[in-house]
TORFI-139212 format. One line per field, with one value per atom (N, C-alpha, C, O): residue number from 1; x, y, z. Coordinates in nm, 4 decimals. Layout:
N
n <- c(NUM / ...)
x <- c(X / ...)
y <- c(Y / ...)
z <- c(Z / ...)
end
This chain:
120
n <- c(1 / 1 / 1 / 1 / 2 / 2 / 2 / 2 / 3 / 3 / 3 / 3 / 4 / 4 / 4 / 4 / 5 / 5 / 5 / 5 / 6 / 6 / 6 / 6 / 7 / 7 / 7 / 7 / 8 / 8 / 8 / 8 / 9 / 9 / 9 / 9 / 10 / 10 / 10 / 10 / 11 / 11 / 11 / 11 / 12 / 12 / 12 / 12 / 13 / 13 / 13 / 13 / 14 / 14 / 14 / 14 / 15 / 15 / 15 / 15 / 16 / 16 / 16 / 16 / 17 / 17 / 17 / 17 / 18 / 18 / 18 / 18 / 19 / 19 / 19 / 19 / 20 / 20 / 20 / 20 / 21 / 21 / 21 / 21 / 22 / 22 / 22 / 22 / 23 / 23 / 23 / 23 / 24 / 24 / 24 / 24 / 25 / 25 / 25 / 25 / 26 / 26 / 26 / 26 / 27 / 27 / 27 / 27 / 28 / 28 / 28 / 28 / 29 / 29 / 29 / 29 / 30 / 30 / 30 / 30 / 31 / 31 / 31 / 31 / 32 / 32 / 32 / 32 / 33 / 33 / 33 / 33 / 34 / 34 / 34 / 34 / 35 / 35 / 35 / 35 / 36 / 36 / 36 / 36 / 37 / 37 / 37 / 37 / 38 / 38 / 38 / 38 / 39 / 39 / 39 / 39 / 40 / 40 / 40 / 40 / 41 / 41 / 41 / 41 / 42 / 42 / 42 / 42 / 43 / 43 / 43 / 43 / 44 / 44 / 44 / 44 / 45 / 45 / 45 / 45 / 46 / 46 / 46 / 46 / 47 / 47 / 47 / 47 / 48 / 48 / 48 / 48 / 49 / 49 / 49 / 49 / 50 / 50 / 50 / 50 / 51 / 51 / 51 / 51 / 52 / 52 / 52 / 52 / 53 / 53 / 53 / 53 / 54 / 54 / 54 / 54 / 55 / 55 / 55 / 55 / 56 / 56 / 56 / 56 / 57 / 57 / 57 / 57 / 58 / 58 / 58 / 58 / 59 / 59 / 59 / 59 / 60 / 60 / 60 / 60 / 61 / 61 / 61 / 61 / 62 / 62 / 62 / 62 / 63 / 63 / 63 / 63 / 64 / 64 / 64 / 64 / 65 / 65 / 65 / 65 / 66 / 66 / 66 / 66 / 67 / 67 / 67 / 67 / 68 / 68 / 68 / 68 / 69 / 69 / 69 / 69 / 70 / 70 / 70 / 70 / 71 / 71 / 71 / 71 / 72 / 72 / 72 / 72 / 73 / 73 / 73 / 73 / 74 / 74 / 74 / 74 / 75 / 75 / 75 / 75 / 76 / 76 / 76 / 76 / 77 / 77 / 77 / 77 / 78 / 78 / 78 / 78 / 79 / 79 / 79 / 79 / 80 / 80 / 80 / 80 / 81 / 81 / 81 / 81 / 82 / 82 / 82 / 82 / 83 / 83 / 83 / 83 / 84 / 84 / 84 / 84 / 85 / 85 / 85 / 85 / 86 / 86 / 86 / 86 / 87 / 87 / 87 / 87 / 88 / 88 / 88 / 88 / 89 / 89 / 89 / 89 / 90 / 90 / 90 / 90 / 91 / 91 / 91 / 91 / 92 / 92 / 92 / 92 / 93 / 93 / 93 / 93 / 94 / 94 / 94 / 94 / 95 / 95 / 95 / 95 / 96 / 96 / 96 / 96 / 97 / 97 / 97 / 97 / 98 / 98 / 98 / 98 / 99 / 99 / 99 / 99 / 100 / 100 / 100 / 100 / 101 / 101 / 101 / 101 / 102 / 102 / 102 / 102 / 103 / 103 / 103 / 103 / 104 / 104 / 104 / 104 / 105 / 105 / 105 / 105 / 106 / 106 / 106 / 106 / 107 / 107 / 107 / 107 / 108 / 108 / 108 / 108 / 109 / 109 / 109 / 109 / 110 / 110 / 110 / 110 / 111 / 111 / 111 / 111 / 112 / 112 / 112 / 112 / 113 / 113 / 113 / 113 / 114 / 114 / 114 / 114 / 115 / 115 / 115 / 115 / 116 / 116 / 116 / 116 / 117 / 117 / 117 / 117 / 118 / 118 / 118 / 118 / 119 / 119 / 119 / 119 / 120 / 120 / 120 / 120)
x <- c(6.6131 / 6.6541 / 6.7923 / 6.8377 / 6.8636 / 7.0058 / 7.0167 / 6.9468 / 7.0750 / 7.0941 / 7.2092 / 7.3306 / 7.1468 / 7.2392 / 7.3385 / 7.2824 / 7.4709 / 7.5487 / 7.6059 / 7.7196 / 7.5424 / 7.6238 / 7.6694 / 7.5759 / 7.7874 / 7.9076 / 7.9233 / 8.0170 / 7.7320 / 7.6808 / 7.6377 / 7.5399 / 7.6718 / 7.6510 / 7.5348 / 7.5672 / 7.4326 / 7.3855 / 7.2975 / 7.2354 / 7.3090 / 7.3138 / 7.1079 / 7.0465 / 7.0856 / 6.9162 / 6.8353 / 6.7252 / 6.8591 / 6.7531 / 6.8111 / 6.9185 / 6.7827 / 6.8062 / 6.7667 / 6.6772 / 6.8247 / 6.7593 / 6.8216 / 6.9428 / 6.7391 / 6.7991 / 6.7937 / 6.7068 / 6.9094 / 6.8449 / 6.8769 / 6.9405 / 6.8070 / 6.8210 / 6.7918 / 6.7730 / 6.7974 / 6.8127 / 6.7211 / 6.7186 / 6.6432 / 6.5189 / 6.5687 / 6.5862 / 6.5927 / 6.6221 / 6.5415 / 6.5520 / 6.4692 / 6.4046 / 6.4147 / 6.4769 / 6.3901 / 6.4161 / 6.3418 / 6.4048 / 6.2651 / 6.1826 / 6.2417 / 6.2348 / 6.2878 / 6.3498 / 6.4320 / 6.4560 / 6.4892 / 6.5730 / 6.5402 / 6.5359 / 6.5257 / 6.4522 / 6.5357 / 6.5859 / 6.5639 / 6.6521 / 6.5564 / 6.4730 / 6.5346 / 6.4688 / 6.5238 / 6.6119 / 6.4939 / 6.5276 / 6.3783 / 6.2837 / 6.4276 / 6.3530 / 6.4289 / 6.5434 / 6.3502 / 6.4167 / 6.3041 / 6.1811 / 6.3553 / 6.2965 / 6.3654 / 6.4739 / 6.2689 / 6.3340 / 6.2699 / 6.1477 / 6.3325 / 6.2378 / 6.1898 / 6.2661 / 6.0206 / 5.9702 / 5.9989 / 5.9595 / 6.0826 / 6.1153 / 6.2543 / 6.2662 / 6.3017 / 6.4030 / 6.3220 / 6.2402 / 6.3959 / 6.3867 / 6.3784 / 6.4409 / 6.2979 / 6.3666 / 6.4384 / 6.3939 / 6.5561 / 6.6518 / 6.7234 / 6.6738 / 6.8155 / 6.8475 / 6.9339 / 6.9220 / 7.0179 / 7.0995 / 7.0652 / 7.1446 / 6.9141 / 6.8426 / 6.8154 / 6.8314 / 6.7816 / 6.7811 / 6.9137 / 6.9304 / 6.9644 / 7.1533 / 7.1728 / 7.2179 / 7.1460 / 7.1563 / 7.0728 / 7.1336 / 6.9686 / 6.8756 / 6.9115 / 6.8959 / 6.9874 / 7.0447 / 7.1739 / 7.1783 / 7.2478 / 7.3634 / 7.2677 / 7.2607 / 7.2136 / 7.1711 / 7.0700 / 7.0643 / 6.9915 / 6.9747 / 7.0701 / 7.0693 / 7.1465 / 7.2674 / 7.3335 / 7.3629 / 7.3586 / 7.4200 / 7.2509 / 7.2379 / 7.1815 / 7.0425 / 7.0628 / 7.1034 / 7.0278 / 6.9822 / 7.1423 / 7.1677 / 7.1840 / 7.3007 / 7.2642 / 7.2966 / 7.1556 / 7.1234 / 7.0584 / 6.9792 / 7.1013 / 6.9940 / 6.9300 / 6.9400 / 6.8593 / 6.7046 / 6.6037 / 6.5975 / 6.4813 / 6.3813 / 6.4118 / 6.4568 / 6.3779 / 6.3777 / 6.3051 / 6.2336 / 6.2587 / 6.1468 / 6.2064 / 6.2968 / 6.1324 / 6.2131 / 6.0879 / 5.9920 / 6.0971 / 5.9505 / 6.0146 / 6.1280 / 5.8850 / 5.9278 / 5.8572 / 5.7532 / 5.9295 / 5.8338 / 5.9037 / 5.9935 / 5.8880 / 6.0136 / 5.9453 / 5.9996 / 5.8158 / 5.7940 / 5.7892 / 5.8886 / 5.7360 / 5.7268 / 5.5483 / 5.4907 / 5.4966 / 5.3618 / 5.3553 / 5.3448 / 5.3598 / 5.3280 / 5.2280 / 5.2254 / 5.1010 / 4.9624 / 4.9850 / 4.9327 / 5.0574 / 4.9973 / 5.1613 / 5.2728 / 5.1213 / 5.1279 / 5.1919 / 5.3085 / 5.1758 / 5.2037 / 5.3772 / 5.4700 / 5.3518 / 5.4877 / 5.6012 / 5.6289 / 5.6669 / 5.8532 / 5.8950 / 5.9108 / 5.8953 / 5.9812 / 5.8963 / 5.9718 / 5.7740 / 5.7138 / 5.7628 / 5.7984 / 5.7573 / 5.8450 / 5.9517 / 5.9299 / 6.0424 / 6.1975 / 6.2150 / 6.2894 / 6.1181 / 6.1206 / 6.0764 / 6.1464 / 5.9483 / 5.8780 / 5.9921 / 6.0191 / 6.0719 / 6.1673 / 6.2851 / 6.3392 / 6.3506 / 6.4539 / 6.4171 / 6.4789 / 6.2971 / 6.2521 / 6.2431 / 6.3062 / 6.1717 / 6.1568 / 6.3193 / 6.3365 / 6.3929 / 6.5508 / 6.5917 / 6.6628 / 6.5401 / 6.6348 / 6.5196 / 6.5221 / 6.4045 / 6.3210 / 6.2583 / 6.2617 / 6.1795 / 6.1736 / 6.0231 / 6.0206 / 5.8823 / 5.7845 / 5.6898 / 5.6583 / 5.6586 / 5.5906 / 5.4457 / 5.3680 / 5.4059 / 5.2918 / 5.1655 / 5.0514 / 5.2079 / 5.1012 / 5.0146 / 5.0672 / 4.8758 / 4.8022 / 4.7178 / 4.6680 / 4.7189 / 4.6333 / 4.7335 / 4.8495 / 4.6028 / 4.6742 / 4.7120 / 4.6460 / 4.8676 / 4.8967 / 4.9465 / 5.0129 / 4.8802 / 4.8561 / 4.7611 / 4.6657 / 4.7424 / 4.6265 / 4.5649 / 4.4449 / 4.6551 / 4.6215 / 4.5968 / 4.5998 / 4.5668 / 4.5551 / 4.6356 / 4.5942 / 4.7818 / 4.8972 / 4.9332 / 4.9298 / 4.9781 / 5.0556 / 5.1968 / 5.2650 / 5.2977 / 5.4256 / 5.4808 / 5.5727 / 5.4298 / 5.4904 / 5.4338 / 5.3252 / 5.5756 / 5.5738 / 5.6185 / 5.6828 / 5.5988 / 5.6626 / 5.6854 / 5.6019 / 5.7968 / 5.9142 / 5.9413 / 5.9606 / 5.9375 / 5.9972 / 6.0001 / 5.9493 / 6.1185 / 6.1309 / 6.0108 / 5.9230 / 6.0213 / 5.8746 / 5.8250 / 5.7070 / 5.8775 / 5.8661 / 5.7885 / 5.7444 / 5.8144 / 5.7789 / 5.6098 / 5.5579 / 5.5677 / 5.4333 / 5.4331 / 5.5318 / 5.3560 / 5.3415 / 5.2892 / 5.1895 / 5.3459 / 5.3595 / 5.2770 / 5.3124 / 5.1706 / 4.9886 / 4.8848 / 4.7699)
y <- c(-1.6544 / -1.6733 / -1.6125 / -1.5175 / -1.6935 / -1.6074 / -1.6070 / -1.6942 / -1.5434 / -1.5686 / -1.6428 / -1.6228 / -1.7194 / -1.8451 / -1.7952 / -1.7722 / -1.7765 / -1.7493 / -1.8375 / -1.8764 / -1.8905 / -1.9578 / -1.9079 / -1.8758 / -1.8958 / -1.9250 / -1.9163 / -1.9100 / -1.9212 / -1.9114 / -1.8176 / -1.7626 / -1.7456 / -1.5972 / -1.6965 / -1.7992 / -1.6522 / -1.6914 / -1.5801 / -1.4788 / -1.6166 / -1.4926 / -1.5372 / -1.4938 / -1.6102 / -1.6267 / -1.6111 / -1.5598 / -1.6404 / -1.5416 / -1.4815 / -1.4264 / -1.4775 / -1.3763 / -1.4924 / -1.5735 / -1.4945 / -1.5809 / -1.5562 / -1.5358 / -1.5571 / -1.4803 / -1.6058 / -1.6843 / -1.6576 / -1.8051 / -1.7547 / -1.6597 / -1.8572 / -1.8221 / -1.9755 / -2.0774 / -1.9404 / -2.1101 / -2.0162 / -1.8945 / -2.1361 / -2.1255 / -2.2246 / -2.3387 / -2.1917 / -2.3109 / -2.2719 / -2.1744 / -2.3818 / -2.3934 / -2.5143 / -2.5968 / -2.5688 / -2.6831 / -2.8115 / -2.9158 / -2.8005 / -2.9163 / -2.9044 / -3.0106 / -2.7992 / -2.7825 / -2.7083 / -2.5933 / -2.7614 / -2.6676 / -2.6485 / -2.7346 / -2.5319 / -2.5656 / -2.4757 / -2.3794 / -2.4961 / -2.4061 / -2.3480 / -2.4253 / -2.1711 / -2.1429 / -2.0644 / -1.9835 / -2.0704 / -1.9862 / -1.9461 / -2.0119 / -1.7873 / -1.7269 / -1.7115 / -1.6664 / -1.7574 / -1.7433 / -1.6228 / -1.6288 / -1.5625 / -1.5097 / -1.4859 / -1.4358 / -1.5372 / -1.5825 / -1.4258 / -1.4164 / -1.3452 / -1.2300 / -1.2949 / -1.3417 / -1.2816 / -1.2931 / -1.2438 / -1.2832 / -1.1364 / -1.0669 / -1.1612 / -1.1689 / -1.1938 / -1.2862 / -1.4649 / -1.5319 / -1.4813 / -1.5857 / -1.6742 / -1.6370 / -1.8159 / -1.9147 / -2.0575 / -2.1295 / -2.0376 / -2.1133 / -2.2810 / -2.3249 / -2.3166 / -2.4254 / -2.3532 / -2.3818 / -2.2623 / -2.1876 / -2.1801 / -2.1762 / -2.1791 / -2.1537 / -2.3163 / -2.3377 / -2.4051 / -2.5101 / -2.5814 / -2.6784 / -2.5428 / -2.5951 / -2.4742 / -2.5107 / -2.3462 / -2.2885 / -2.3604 / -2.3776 / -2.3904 / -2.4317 / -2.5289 / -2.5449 / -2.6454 / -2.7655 / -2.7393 / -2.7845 / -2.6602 / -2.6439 / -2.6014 / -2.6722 / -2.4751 / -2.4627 / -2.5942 / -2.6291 / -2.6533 / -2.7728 / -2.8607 / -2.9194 / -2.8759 / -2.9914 / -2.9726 / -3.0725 / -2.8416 / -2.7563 / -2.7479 / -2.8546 / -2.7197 / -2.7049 / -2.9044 / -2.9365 / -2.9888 / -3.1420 / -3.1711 / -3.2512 / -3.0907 / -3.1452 / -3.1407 / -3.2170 / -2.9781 / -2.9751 / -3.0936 / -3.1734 / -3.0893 / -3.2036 / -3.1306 / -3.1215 / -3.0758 / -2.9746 / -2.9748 / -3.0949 / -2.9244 / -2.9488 / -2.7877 / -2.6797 / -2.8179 / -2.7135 / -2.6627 / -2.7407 / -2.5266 / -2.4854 / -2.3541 / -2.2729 / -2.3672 / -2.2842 / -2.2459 / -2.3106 / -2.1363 / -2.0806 / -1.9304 / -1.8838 / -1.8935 / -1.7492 / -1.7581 / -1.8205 / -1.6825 / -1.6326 / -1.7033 / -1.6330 / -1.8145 / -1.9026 / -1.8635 / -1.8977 / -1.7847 / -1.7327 / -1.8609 / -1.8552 / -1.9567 / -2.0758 / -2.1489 / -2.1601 / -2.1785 / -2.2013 / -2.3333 / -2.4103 / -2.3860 / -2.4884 / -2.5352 / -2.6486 / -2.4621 / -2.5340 / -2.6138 / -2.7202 / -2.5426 / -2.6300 / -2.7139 / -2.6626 / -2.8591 / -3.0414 / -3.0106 / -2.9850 / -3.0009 / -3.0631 / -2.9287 / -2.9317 / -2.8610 / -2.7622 / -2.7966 / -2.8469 / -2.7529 / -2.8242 / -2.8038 / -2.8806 / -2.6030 / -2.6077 / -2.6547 / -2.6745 / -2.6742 / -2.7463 / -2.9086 / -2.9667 / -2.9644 / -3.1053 / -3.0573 / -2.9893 / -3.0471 / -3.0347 / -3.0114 / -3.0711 / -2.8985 / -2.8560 / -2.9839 / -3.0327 / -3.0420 / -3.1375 / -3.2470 / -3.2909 / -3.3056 / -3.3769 / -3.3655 / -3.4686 / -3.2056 / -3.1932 / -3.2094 / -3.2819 / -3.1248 / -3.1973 / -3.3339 / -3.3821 / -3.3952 / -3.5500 / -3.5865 / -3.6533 / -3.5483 / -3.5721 / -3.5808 / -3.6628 / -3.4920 / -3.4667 / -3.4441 / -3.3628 / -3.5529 / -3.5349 / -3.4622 / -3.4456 / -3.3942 / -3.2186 / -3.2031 / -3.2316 / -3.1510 / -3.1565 / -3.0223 / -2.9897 / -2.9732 / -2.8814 / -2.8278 / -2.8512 / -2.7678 / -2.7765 / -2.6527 / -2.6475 / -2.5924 / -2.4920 / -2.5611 / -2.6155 / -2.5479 / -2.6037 / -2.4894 / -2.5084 / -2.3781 / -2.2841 / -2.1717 / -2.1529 / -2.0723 / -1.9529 / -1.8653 / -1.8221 / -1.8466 / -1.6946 / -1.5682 / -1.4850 / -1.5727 / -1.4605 / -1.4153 / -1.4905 / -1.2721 / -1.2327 / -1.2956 / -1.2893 / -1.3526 / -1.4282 / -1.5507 / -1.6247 / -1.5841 / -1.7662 / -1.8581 / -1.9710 / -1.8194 / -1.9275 / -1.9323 / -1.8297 / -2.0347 / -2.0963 / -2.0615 / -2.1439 / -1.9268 / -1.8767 / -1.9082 / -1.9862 / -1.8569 / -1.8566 / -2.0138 / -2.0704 / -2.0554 / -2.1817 / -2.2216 / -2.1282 / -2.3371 / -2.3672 / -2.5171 / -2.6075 / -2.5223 / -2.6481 / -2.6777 / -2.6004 / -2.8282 / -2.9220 / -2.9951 / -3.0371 / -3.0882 / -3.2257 / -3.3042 / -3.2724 / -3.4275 / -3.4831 / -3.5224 / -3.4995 / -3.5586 / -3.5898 / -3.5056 / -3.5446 / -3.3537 / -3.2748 / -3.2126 / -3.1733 / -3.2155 / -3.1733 / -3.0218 / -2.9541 / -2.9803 / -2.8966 / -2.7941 / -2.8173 / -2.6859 / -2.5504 / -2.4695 / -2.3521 / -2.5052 / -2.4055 / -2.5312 / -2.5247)
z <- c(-0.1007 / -0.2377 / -0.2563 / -0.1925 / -0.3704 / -0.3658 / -0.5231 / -0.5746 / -0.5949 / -0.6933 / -0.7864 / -0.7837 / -0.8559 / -0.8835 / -1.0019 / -1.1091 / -0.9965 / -1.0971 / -1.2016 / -1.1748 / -1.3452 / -1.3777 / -1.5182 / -1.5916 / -1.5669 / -1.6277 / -1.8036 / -1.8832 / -1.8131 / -1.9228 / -2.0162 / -1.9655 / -2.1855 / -2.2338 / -2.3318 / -2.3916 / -2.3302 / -2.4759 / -2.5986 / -2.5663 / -2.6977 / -2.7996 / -2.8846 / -2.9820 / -2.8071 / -2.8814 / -2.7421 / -2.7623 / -2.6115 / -2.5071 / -2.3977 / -2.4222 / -2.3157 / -2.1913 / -2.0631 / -2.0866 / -1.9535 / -1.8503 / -1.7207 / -1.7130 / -1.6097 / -1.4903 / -1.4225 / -1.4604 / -1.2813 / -1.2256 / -1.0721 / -1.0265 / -1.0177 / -0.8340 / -0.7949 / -0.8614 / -0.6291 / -0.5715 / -0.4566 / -0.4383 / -0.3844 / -0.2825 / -0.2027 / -0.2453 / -0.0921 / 0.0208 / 0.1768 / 0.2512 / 0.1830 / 0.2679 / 0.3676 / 0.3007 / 0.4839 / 0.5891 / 0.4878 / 0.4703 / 0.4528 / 0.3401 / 0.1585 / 0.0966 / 0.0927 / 0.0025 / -0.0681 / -0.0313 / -0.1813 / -0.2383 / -0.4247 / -0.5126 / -0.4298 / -0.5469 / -0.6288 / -0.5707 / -0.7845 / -0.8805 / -0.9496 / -0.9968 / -0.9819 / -1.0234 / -1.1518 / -1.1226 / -1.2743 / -1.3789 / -1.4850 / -1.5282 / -1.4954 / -1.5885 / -1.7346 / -1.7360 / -1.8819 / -1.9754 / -2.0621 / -2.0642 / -2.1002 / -2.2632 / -2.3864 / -2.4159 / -2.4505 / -2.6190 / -2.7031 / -2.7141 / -2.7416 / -2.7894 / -2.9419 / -3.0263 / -2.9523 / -3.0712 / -3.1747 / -3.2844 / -3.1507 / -3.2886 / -3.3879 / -3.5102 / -3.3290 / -3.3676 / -3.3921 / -3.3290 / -3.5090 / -3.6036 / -3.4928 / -3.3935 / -3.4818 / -3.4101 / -3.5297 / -3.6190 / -3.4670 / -3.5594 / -3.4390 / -3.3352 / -3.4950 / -3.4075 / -3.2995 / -3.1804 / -3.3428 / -3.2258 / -3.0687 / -2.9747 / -3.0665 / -2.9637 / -2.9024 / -2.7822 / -2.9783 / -2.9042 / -2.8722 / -2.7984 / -2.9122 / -2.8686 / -2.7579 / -2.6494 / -2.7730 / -2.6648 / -2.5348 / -2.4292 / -2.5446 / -2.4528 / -2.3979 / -2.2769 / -2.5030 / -2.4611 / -2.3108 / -2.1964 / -2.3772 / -2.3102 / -2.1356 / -2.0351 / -2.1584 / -1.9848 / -1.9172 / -1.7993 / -2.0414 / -1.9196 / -1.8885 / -1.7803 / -1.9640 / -1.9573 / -1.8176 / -1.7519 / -1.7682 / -1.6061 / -1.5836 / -1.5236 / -1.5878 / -1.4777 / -1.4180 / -1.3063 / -1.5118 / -1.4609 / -1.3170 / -1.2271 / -1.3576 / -1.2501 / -1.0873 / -0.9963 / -1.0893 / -0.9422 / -0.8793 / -0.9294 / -0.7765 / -0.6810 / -0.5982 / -0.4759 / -0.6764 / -0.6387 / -0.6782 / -0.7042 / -0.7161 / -0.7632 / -0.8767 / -0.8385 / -0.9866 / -1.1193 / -1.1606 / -1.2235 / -1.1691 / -1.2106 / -1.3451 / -1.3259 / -1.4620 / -1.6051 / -1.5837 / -1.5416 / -1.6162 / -1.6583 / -1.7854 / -1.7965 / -1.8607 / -1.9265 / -2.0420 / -2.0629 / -2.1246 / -2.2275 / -2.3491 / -2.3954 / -2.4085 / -2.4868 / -2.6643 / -2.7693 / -2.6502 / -2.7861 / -2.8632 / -2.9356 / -2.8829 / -2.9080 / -2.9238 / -2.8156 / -3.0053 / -2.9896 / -2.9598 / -3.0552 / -2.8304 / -2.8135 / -2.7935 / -2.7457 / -2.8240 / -2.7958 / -2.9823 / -3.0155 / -3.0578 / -3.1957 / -3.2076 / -3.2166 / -3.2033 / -3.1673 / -3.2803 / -3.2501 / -3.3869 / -3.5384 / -3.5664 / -3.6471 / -3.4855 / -3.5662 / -3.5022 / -3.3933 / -3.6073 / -3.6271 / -3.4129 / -3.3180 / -3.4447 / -3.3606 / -3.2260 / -3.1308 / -3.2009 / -3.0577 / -3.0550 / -2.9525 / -3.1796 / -3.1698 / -3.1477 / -3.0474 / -3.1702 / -3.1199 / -2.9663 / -2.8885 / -2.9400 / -2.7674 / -2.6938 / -2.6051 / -2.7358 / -2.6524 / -2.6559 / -2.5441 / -2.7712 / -2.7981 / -2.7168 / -2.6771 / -2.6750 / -2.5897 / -2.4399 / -2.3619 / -2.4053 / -2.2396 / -2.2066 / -2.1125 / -2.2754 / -2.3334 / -2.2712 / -2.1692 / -2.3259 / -2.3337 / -2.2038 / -2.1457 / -2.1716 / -2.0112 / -1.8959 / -1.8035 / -1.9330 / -1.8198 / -1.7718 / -1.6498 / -1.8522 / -1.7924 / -1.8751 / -1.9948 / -1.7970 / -1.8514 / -1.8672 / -1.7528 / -1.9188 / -1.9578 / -1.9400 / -2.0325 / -1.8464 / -1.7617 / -1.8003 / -1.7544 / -1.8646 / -1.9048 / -2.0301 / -2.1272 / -2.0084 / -2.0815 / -2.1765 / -2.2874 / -2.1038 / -2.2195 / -2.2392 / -2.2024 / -2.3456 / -2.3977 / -2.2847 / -2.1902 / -2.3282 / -2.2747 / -2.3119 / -2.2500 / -2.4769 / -2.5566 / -2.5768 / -2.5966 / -2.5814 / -2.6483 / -2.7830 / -2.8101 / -2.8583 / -2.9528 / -2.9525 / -3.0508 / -2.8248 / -2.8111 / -2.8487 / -2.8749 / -2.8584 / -2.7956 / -2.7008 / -2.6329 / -2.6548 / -2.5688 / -2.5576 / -2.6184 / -2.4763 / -2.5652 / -2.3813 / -2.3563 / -2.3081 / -2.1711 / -2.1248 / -2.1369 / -2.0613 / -2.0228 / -1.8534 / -1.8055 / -1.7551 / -1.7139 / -1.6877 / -1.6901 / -1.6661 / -1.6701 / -1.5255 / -1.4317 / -1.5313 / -1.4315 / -1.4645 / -1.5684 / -1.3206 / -1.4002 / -1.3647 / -1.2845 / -1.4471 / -1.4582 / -1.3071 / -1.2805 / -1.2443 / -1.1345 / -0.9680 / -0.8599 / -1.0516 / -0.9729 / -0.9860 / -1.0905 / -0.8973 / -0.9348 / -0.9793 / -0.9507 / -1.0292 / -1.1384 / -1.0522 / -0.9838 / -1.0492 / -0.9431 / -1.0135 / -1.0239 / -1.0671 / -1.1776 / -1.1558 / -1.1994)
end
């Protein structure tokens, strides 16, 4: 593993990235966290936009995973449409199916593109 440097400051989460290369693959790996204590506003999905916009470029296999503070087990709320709407966007699918709160949301996620089988 090496760690992947890119170029990017953002002011709504935190995210560390690395690259895995192996004789069979190469895979881009990034960790994000969105801290719950902070509002989620659009800032964050335009932030989010911008690093997949440079993540879809690799010709690697992508794996996002982290803590995006986001309830995506509940379908009907604003900000889980918008997220499901931006992966949607850029190919990118969302693989955790249950809670990973003590409170029974869904907040830690992981991401690939659709194509990739689902690493859980």
């Amino acid at each position: 593993m090496k760690k992947l440097k890119l170029d990017l400051k953002f002011s709504t989460f935190e995210f560390a990235a690395a690259t895995a290369t192996t004789t069979k693959a190469k895979l881009v790996f990034v960790v994000i966290y969105r801290p719950g204590s902070q509002a989620l506003r659009e800032p964050f999905f335009s932030e989010l936009t911008t690093l997949f916009d440079v993540l879809v470029t690799y010709s690697a296999d992508i794996v996002i995973t982290g803590d995006f503070n986001i309830h995506v087990d509940k379908e009907n709320n604003s900000h889980t449409r918008k997220l499901n709407d931006l992966l949607s966007s850029f190919d990118l699918v969302q693989s955790v199916t249950g809670p990973t709160h003590l409170a029974g949301h869904t907040l830690d996620l992981v991401i690939t593109r659709s194509g990739l089988t689902p690493p859980i």
